[in-house]
ROKOLKOL-468251 format. One line per 8 residues: number of its first residue (from 1); their letters; for each residue z, y, x of N, C-alpha, C. Coordinates in Angstrom, 1 decimal, decimal comma, always signed. Example, Ala and Ser with C-alpha at 12.3 -4.5 7.8 and 13.67 -1.06 7.14 Angstrom:
2
1> AS> +7,8:-5,7:+13,2:+7,8:-4,5:+12,3:+7,8:-3,3:+13,2 ~ +7,1:-2,2:+12,8:+7,1:-1,1:+13,7:+7,9:+0,0:+12,9
END
This chain:
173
1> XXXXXXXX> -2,2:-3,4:-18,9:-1,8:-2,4:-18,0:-2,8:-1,2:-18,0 ~ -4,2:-1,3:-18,1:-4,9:+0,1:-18,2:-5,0:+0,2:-19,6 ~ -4,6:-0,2:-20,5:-4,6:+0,6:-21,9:-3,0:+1,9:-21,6 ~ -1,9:+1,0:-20,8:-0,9:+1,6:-20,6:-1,3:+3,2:-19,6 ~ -2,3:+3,1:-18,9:-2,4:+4,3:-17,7:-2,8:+4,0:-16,3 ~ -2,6:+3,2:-16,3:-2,3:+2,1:-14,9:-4,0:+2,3:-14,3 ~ -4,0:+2,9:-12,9:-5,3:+2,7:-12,0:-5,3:+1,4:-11,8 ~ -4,3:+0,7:-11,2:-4,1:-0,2:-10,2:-3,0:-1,1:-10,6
9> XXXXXXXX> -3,3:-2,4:-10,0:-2,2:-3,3:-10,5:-2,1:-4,6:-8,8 ~ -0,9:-4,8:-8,8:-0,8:-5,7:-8,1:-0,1:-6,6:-8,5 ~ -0,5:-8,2:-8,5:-0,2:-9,5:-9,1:+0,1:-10,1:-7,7 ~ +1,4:-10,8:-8,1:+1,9:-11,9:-7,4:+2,7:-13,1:-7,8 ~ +2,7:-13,9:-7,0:+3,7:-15,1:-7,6:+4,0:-15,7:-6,3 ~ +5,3:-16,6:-6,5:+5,8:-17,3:-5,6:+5,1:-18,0:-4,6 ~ +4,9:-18,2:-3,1:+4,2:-18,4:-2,1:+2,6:-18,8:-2,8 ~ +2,2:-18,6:-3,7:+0,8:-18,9:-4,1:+0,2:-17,7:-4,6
17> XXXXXXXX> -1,3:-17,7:-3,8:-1,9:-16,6:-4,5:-3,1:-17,0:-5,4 ~ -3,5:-18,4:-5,5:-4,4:-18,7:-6,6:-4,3:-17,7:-7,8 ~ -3,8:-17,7:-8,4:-3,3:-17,4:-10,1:-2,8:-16,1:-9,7 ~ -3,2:-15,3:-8,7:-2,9:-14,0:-8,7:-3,7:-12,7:-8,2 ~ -5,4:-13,8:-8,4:-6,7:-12,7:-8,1:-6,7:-12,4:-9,5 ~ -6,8:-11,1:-9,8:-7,1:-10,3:-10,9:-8,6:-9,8:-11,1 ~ -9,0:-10,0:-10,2:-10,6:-9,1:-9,7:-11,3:-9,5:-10,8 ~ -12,1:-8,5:-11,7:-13,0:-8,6:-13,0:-12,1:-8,1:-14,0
25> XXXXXXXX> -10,5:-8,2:-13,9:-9,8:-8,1:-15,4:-10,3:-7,2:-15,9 ~ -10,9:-6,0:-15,7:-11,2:-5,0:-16,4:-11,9:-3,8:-15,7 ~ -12,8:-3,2:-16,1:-13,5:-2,7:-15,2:-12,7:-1,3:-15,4 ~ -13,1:-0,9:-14,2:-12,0:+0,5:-13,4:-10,7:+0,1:-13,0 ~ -10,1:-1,3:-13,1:-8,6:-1,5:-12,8:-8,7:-2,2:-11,5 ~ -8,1:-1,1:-10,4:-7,9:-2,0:-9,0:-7,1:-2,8:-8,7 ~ -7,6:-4,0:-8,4:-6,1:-5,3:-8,2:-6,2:-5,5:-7,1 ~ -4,7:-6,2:-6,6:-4,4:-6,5:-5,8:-3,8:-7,9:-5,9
33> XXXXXXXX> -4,2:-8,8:-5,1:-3,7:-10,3:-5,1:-2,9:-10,0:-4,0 ~ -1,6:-10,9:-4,6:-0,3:-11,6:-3,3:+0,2:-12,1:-3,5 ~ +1,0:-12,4:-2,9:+2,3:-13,3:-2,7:+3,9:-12,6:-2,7 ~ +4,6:-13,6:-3,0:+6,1:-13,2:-3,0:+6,3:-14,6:-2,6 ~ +7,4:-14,6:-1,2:+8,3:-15,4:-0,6:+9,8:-15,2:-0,2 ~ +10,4:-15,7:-0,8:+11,4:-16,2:-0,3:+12,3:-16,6:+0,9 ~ +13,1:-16,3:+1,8:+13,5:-16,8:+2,8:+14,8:-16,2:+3,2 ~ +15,0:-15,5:+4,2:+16,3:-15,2:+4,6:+17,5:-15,0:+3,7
41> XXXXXXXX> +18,3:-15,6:+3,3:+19,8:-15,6:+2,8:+19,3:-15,0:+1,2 ~ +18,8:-14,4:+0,4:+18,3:-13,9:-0,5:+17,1:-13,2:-0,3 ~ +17,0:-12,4:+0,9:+16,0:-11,4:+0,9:+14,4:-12,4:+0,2 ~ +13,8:-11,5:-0,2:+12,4:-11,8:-0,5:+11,3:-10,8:+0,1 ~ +10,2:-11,1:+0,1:+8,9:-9,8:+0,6:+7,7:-10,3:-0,3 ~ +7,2:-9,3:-0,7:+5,6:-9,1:-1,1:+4,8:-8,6:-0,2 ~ +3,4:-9,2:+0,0:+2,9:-9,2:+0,6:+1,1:-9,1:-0,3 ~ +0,8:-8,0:-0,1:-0,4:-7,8:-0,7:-1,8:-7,1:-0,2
49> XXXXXXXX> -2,5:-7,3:-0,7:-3,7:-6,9:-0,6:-4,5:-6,8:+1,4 ~ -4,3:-8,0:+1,2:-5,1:-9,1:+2,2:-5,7:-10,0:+1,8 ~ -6,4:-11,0:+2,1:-7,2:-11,7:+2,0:-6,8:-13,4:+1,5 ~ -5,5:-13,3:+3,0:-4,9:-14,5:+3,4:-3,6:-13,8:+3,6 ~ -2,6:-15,1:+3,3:-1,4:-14,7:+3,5:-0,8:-15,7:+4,1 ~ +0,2:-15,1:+4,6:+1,1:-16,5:+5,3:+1,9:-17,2:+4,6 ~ +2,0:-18,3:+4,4:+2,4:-18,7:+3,3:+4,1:-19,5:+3,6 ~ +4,9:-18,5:+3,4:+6,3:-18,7:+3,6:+6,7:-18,5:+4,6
57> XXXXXXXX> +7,9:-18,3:+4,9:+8,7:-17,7:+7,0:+9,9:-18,4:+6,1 ~ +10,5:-18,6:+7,5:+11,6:-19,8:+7,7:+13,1:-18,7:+7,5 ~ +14,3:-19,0:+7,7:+14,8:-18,1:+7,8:+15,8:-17,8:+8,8 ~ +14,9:-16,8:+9,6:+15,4:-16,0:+10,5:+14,3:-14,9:+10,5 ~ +14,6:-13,8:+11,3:+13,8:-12,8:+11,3:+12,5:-12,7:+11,9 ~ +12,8:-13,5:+13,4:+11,7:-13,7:+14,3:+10,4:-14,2:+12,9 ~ +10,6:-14,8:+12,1:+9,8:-15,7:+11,0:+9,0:-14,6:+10,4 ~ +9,9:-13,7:+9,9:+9,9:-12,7:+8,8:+8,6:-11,7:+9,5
65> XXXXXXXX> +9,1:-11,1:+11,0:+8,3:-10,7:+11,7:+6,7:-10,7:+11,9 ~ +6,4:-12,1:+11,7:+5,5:-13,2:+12,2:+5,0:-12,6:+10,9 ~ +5,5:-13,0:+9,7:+4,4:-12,6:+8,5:+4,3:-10,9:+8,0 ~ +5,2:-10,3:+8,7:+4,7:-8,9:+8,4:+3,3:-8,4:+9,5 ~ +3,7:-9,2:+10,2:+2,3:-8,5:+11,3:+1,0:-9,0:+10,7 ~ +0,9:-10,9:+10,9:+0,0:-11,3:+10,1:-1,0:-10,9:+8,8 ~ +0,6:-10,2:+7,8:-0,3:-9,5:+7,1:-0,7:-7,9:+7,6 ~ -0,6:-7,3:+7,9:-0,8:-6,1:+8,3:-2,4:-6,3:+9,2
73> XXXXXXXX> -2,3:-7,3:+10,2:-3,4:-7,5:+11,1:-4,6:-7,8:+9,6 ~ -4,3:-8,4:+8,5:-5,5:-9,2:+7,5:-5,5:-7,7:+6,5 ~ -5,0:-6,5:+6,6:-5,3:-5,5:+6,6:-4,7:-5,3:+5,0 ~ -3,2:-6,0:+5,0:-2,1:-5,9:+4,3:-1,4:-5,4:+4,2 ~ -0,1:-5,2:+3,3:+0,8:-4,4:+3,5:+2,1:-5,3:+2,9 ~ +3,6:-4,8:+3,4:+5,0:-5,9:+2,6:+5,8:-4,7:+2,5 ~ +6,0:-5,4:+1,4:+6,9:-4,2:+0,3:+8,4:-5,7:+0,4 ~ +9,1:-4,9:+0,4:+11,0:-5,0:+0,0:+10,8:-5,3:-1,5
81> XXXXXXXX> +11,2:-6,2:-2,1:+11,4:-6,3:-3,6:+12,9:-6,3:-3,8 ~ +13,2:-5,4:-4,9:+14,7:-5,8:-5,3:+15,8:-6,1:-4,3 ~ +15,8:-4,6:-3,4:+17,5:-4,8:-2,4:+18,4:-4,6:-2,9 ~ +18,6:-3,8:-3,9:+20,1:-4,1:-4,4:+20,3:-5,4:-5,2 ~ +19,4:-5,8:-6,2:+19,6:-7,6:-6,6:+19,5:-8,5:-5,6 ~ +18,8:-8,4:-4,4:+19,2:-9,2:-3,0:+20,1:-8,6:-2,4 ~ +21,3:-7,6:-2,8:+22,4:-7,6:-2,2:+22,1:-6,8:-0,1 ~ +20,7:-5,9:-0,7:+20,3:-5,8:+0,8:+21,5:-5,0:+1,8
89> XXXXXXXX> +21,7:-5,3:+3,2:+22,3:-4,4:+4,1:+21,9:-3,2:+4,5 ~ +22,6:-2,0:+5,2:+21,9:-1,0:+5,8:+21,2:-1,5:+7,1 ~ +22,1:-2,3:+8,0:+20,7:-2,6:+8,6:+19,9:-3,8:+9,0 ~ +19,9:-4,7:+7,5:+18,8:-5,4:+7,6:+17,6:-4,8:+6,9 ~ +18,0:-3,6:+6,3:+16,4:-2,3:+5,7:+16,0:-1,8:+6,7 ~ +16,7:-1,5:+7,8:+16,6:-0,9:+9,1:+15,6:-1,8:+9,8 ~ +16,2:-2,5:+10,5:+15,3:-3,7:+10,9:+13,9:-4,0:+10,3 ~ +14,0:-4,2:+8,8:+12,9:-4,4:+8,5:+11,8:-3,5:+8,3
97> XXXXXXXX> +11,9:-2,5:+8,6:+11,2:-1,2:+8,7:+10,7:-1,2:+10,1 ~ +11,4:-1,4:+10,9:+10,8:-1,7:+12,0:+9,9:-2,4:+12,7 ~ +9,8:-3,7:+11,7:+9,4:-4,9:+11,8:+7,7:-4,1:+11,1 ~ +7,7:-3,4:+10,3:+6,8:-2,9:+9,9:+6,5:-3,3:+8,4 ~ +7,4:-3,2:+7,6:+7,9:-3,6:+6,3:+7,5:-1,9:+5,6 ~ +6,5:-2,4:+4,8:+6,0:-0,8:+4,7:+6,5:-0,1:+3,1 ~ +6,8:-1,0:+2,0:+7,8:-0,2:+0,8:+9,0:-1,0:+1,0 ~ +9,9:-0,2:-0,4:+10,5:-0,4:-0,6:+11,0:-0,2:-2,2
105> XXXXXXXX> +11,3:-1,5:-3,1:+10,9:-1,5:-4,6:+12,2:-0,8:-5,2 ~ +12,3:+0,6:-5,5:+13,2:+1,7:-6,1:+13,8:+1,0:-7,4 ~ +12,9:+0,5:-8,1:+13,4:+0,0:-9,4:+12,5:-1,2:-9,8 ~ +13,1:-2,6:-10,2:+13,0:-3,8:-11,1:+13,4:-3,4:-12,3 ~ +12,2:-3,8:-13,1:+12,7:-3,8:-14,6:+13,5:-5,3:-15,1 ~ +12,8:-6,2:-14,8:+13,5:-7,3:-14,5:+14,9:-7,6:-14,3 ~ +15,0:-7,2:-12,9:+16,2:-6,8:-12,2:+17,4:-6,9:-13,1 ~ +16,9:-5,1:-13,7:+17,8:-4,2:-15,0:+18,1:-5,8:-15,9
113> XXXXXXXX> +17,5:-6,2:-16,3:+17,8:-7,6:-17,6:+18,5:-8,6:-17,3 ~ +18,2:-8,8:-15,4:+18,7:-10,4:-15,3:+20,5:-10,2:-15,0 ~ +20,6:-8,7:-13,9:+22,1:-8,6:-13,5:+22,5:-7,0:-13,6 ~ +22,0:-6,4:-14,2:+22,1:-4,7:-14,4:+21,4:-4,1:-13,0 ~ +21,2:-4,3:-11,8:+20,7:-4,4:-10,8:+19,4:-4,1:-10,6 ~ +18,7:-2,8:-11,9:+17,3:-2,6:-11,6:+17,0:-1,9:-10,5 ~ +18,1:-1,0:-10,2:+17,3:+0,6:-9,3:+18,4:+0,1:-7,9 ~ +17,4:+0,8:-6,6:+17,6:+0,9:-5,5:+17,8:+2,1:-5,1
121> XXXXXXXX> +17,6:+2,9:-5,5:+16,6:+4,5:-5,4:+17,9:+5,0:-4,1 ~ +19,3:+5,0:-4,6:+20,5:+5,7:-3,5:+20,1:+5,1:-2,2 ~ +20,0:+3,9:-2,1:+20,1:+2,9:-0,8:+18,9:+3,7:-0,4 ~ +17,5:+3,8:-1,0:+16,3:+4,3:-0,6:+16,3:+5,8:-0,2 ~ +16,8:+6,7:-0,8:+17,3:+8,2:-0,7:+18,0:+8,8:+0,5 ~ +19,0:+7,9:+0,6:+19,9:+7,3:+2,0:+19,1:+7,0:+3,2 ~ +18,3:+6,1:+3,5:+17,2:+5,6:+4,6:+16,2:+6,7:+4,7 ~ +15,9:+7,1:+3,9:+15,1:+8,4:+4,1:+15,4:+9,6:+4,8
129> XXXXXXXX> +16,8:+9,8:+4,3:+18,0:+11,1:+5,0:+18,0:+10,6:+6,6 ~ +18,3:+9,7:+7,1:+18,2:+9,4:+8,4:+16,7:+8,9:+8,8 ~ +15,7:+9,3:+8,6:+14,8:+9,1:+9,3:+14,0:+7,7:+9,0 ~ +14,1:+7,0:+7,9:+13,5:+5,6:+8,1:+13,4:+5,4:+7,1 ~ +11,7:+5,6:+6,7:+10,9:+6,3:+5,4:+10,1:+5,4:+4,9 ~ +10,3:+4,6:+3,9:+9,3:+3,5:+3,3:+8,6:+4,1:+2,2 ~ +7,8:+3,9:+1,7:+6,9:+4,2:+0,3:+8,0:+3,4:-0,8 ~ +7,8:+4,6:-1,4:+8,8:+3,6:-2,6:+8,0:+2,8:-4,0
137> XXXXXXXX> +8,5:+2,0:-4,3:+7,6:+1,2:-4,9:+8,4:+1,1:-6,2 ~ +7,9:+0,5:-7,7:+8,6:+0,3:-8,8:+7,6:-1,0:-9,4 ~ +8,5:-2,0:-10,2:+8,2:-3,1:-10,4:+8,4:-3,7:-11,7 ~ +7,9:-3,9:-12,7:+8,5:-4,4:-14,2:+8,9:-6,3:-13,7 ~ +8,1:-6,9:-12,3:+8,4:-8,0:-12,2:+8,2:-8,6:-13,1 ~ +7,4:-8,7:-14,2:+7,1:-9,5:-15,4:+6,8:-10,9:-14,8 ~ +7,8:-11,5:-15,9:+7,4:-13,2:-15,9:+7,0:-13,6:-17,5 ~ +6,3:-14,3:-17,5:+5,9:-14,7:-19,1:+6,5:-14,4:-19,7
145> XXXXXXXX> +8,0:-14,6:-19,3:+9,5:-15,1:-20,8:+9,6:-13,4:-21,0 ~ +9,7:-12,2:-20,1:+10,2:-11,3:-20,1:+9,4:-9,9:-20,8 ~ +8,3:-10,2:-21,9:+7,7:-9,1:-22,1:+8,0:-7,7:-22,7 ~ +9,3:-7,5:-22,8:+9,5:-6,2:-22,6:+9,9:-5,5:-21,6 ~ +9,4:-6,2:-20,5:+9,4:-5,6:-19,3:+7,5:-4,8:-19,1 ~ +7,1:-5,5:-19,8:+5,8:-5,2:-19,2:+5,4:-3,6:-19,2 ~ +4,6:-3,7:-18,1:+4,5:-1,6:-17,9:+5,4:-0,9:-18,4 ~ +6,7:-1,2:-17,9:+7,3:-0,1:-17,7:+7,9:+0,5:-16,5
153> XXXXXXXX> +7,1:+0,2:-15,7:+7,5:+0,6:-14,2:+6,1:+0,3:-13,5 ~ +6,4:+2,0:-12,4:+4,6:+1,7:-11,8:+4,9:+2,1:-10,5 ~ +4,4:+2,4:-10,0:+4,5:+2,7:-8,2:+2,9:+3,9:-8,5 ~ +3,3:+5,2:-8,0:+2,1:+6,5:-7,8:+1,3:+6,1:-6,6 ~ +0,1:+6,6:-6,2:-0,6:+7,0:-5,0:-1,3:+8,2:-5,0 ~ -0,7:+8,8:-3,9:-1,6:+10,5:-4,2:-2,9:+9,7:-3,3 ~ -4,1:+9,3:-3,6:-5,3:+8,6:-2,4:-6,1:+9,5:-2,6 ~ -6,9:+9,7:-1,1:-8,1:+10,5:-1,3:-9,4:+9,9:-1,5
161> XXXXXXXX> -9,6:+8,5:-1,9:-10,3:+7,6:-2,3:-9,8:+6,6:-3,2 ~ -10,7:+7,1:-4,1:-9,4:+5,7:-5,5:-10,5:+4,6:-4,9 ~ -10,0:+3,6:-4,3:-10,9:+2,4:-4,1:-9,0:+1,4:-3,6 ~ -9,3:+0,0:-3,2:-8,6:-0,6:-2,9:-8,0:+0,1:-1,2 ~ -9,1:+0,4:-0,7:-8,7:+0,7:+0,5:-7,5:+2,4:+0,8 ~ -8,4:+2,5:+0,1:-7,9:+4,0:-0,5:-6,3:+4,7:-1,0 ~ -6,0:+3,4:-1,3:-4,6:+3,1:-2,0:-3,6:+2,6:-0,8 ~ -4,2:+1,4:-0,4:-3,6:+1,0:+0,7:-3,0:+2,3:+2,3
169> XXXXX> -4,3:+3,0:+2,3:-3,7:+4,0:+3,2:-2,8:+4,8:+2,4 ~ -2,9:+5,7:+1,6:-2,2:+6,5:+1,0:-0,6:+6,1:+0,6 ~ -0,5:+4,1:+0,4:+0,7:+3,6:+0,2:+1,3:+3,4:+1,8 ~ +0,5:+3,5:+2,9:+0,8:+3,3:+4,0:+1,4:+4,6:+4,7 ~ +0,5:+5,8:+3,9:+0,9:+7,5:+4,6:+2,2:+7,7:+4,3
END
């Protein structure tokens, strides 16, 4: 990823964040450890750059709730992965914006390979027009089997401090 251009990288895997501290991979490259869980009817959330994470919400919202605050209090942030390959509603994006669901992932490269279903961007463009403004996020979703996915999808930060923290506000402004 920083031979590709890449400041920053965030690594995740399913409710475990062992195998998704990056810290040392390379010097000058900011990581971010998290998680990705699964729960409501398809929906999924990422959950990064905290400490601790909550590890899984049951499915219903009140659940979902519970771990977007959690992470936000451990000085996190939850990104939307793949709403149009989870088939997302207008207002269950609604809701979870509310809930304090801070991106929202514009394009899966992945996605594009598994069901044609890479880009979000209308649904995202749309929520915007009315008032309810996520950071948009992009995602190659690389899994081992899938390497020509790899870097080709990034997520920008205009930060006024390139540091972890730095990113985090600027993905939060």
């Amino acid at each position: 990823y920083q031979a590709r251009g890449f400041d920053f990288l965030a690594s995740t895997d399913y409710y475990f964040t062992e195998q998704t501290n990056l810290g040392g991979l390379a010097d000058g490259l900011i990581t971010f450890q998290g998680v990705e869980m699964a729960g409501y009817d398809n929906l999924h959330l990422i959950c990064i750059g905290a400490d601790t994470f909550e590890q899984g919400f049951e499915n219903d919202f009140e659940n979902i709730h519970r771990c977007v605050r959690k992470t936000d209090l451990a000085g996190g942030l939850t990104i939307l992965p793949h709403p149009h390959w989870s088939r997302l509603d207008w207002q269950t994006a609604v809701r979870l914006r509310e809930m304090g669901v801070v991106g929202f992932e514009v394009s899966n490269r992945l996605c594009g390979k598994i069901n044609g279903r890479e880009r979000s961007d209308q649904m995202w463009d749309q929520l915007l027009d009315q008032g309810v403004f996520f950071a948009a996020f992009g995602s190659d979703d690389w899994h081992a089997r899938q390497r020509d996915v790899l870097g080709q999808t990034w997520t920008g930060a205009l930060v006024e401090e390139r540091s972890r923290d730095g990113i985090l506000q600027a993905i939060r402004a």
